[in-house]
Structure formats: C-alpha cells, structure tokens
N, C-alpha and C positions, 0 to 999 in steps of 0.2 A: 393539527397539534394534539389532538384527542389521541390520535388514533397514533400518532408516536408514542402520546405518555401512556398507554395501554403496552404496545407493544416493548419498550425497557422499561419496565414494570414486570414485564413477563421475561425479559434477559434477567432482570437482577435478581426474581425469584425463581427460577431454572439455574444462573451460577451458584443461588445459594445450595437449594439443592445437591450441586455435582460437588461444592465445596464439603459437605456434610459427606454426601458420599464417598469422599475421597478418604474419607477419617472412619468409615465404618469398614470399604472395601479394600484387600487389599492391590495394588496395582495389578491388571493382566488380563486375561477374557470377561472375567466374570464382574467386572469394575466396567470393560467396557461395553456388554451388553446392559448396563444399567446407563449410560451416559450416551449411548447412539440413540433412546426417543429425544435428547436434550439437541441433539444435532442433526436431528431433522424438523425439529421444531424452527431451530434458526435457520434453517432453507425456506420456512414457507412463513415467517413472523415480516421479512421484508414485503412482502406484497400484499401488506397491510398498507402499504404508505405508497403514495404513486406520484410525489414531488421529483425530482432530480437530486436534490441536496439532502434532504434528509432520505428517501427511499435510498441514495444510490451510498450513501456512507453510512447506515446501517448495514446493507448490505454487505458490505465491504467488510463491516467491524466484524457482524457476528458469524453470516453465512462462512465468511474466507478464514478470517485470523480467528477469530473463537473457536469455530469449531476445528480447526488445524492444531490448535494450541488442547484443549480438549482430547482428540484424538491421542496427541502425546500422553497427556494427563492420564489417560487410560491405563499406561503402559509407563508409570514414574518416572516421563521421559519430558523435556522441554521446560519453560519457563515457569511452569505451577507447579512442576515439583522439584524445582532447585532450592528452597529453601521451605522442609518439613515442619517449621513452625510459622508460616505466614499465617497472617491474618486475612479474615474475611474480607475484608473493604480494599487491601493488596490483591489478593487474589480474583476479586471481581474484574479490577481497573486492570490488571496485569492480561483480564479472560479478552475482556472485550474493549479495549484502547489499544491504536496500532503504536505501544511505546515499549521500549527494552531497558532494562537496567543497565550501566553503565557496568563494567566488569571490568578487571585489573589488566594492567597489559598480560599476555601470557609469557612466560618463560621465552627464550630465545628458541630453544631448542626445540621448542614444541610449535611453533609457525611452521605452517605449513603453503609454500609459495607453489607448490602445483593449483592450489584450490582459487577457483573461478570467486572465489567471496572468501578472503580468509578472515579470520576471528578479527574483531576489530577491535583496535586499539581505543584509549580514551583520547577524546577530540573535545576541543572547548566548544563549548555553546555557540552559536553567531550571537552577534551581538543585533539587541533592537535596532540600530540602525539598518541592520542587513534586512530586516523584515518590512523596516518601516518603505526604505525603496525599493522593495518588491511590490510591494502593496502600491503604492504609489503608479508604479511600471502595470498592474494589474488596473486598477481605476483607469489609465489613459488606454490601456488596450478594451476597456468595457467602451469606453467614449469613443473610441477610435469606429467601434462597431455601427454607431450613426449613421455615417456614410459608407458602410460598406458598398452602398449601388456605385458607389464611383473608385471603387477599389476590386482591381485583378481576384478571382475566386480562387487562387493559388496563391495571392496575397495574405488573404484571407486563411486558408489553412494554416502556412506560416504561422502567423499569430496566434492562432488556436492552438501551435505546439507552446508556445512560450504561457497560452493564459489556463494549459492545465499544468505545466510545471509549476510556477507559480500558486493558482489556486490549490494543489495539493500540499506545499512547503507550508503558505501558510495556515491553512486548514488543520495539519497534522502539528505544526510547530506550537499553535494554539490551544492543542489537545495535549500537548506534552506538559507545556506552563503551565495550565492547568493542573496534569496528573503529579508532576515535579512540586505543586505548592501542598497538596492532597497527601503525597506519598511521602514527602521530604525525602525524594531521591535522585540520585544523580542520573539523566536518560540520556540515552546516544539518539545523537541528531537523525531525522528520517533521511536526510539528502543531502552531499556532499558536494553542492556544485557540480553537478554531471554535465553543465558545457566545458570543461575543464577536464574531462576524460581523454586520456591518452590511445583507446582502444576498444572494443565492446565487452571486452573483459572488463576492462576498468571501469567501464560504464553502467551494467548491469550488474556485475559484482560488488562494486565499491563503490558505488556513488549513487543512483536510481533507487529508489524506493528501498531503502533498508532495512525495514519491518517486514515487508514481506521476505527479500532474500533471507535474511534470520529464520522465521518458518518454514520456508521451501526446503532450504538446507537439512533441519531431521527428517521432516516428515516427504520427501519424496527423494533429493540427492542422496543423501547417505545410505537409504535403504538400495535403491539400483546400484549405485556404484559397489555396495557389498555383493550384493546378487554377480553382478558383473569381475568382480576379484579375481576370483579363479580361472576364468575366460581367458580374459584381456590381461590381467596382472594389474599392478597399483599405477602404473605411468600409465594404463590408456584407457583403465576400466570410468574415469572421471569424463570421458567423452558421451557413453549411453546414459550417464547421469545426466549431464548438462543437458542433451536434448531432453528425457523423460520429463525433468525437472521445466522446462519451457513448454511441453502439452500441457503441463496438467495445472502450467497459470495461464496457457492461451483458453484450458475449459474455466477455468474461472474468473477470466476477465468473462465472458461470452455469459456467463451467469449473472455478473455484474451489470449488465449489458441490456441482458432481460429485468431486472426490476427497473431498470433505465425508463425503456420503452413498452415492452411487454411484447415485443414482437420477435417473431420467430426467426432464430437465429442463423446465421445465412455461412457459419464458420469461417468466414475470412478474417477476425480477429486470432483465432487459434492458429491461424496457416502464417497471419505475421508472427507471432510469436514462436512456432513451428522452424519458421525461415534462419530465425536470428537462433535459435537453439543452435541450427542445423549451423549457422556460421559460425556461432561464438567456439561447435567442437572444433570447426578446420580450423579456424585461429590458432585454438590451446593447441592443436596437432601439432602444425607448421611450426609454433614459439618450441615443442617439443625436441622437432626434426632438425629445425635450422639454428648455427649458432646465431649467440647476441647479436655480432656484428654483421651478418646478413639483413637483421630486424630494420625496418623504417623507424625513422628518430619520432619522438612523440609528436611534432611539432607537425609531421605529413599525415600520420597515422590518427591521431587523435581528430583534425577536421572530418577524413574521410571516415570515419566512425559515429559522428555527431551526423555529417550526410547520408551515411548511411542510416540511421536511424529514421531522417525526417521522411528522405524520400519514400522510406518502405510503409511511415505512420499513412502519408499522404495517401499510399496506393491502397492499402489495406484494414489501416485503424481508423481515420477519421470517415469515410464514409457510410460508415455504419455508427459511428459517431451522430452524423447529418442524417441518416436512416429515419431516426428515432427523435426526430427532431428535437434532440438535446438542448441543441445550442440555445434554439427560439424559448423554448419553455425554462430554462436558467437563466436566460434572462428576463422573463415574464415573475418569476419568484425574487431575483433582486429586487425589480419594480416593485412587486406586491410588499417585501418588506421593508422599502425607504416607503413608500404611503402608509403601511400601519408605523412606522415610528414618527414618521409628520402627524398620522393622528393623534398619536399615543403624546407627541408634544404640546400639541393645541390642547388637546384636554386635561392637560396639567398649566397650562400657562393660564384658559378660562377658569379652570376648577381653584387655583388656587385663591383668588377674592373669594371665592364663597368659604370655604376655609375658613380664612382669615374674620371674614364679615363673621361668621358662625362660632 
C-alpha cells in the first residue's frame, strides 16, 4: 500500500506537470518532447507494485490510457483538449481513469455506419441492480472455485470468461460513480452487454471495453486509415486500420500481462488479438461485398461470434493468463483483504469499550 501511495502521488504530480505544460506549450513537437519523459515514466512507475489488482489496473490506467490520452494531448487532440478551459482536478481524472464524457448524440448526417466503433450515442446508466447481480454472479463463481478438483479444466476456463467480464464491469463501473460524484458529469457506460452482440463488429466496436475503443480510435485507427486513403480509397482503406488498430492492443494487453507476472512474454496474447483483427477486416469486407439479404440474421451470427471469441480466449488468452499464475495469486489478495477487514472489524468492536470506558 506504501508503495502504491508513492507511485499516484508521482501520477498526480507528473499530470500536474503536463496540465501546466499544456498552458505554457503550444500543441505540436515541442509540447511533445516535454511530455514523452512523463510517458515513460508511467511505463516503468507499474513495477513498482507486484499485487495483481492494484499492479495490473494501474498499469492499465496510466501505462495504456494516460499515456494514449497524453500522446493526443501533445498534438491538441483527444479528451484533454476538448475543452480549453478545464480544470486541473478534470483533467487529472479525465488523464488517468478509464471514463468518457457523455457527448450529445451527433447530427444524423454525420454517423458514420462503415466504422467498426461508431460515435456513441447517450445510453442510460444501468441501474444498481444490474450491478448488484453481477456481483453477486461474481461472488458464486469465486465460491464456485473451491472445488475446482472436481470440476472439468475447460469448465473452468469458461468461467474465467464470465469472472473477467464481470470483474472488469464492476471495477470500471465503480471508478466511474466515483469520478461522476467528483466531476458532476454525465459518463458513458464501459460495457454494453457484449453477450448480446450480434457479430464481432458489434462486439468489439460497440459493446467490449469502451474506454479503450474511444482511445484506439485517434491514436492508432484514424491515423492508418488516413495513411491508407489514397491506396485503398474510403470503403476499404478502414480494413488495414482495424487490423493495425488490434496489434497495437495485442502489444499492450502483452504489457499488461508483464506487470501481471513479470515474465517474459511468449506473444500469443498479440496473435489472439492479431487473429480477430485479421477477422473482424473479412467480416467488414464481406458486410461490404454482399448485400443485406445474403447477411446471417443476428440471432445465428451473434452466438457464433460470442463462440468465436471464447474459443480463441481459451486457446490463446487465458493460458498465459494461467502462465503467470494470476488466478491463484487474486485470489490469495481477496483472502488477504476479507482478513485485514475481519481484523480491521475486531479492533474496532474490542477498541470501542476502551473508548467509551476513557
């Protein structure tokens, strides 16, 4: 715990920093060779920390989304410089929390249906109860874990899809209520129900992880697909984005991965991510080539897209998962934290006669 409050202590005095900077330099090279030592700092401030929970979502915050968001901020581009009179305490939570400002629907005419993540609309909040029977479904899959000796090891994976969904939703939904009570602002949900995906477009565009797609999107889509314009033209040049855009989160889950474990990275996490790039283009191609009415109705398309997702986790993402013996050690830090809150209770239940007596 030392050695977390050490290391965002040293995020909130580096955003303070790049936030000053930002008001002395003006956006462009010279802005951004003053803010690249700030973003390799947060490459090497995660391995400070060697827990799973706090190492691996710091990592996540600052190494992926800060310094992507950052990067933009270089160049007056992305979420810190959409509004030129924010505040410091905005701009910190905006640097390094995976939450988005809620934005107005956009004009009609300005939707754009080729794109693999188009702008998203406002969507209500779920409500507590949605959270509360995740949590819930997450507590009986931790319990459930007891007897894994008498439970299939491909059972097991299974469930390990449902208990990072899960812990992710509420983890980030936690961090939003949070930043939404802090910012008094309206945030778009991180996840839309992605067993409810019609396709792997719909899945990884619109529904999986939303924080990240929103980042991916300036800082690695939009640049390739510009590059690629001229080539390919506007209908096909969005195929070497969507793969480009799936390397360069297969190298940074494989990042995430290493403050995980700390062990040397064997790239099959990138080649799953790789895979589904490389599919989601022939999808967008095919939805392209062929009309509507050749398309499979959601109802066949949407499972075999959830199958395809798990099978390829199983083959390729969760064993490196198991690598780094994630699972056993998150669950040894749950442990460690329901016994210091049992202590933390007992010496408030003993300590309070003395109190009282005093």
């Amino acid at each position: 715990m030392m050695n977390f409050t050490k290391v965002w202590l040293s995020v909130y005095a580096s955003l303070c920093y790049c936030y000053y900077i930002g008001r002395i330099i003006p956006s462009g090279k010279m802005r951004l060779m003053t803010i690249l030592p700030i973003v390799c700092l947060f490459l090497i401030l995660p391995l400070n920390l060697s827990t799973i929970h706090l190492g691996g979502t710091t990592g996540f915050f600052i190494a992926w989304l800060a310094n992507f968001k950052l990067l933009l901020y270089s160049f007056g581009q992305g979420p810190l410089s959409s509004d030129p009179s924010i505040s410091l305490g905005r701009f910190i939570s905006i640097a390094c929390l995976p939450i988005k400002i809620q934005q107005d629907d956009p004009p009609p005419n300005r939707k754009n249906k080729e794109n693999p993540s188009p702008e998203k609309t406002q969507k209500a909040s779920k409500s507590p109860l949605n959270y509360a029977i995740k949590g819930l479904l997450l507590a009986l899959l931790m319990r459930s874990y007891d007897y894994s000796q008498y439970i299939h090891p491909k059972i097991i994976l299974f469930l390990y899809c449902f208990h990072v969904y899960f812990s992710l939703e509420i983890m980030l939904a936690m961090i939003a209520a949070l930043a939404r009570v802090l910012l008094k602002l309206e945030l778009e949900p991180q996840f839309d129900d992605p067993y409810l995906s019609t396709s792997l477009q719909d899945f990884w565009g619109r529904r999986w992880n939303l924080m990240v797609t929103s980042i991916l999107r300036p800082t690695v889509y939009d640049p390739i697909r510009s590059f690629f314009m001229g080539m390919l033209g506007r209908r096909y040049s969005q195929l070497p984005a969507v793969v480009g855009t799936f390397v360069v989160s297969g190298v940074m889950h494989e990042l995430i991965f290493f403050y995980f474990g700390r062990v040397e990275p064997t790239w099959e996490i990138t080649f799953f991510f790789i895979l589904h790039g490389v599919c989601l283009a022939v999808e967008i191609a095919v939805k392209k080539t062929l009309p509507g009415k050749w398309r499979l109705p959601g109802l066949v398309s949407g499972p075999l897209a959830i199958a395809f997702v798990i099978i390829t986790a199983f083959w390729l993402f969760f064993p490196q998962f198991l690598r780094c013996n994630a699972d056993v050690r998150a669950f040894g830090e749950f442990a460690a934290v329901l016994e210091f809150a049992k202590d933390l209770g007992r010496s408030f239940r003993f300590g309070s006669p003395k109190v009282m007596s005093a």
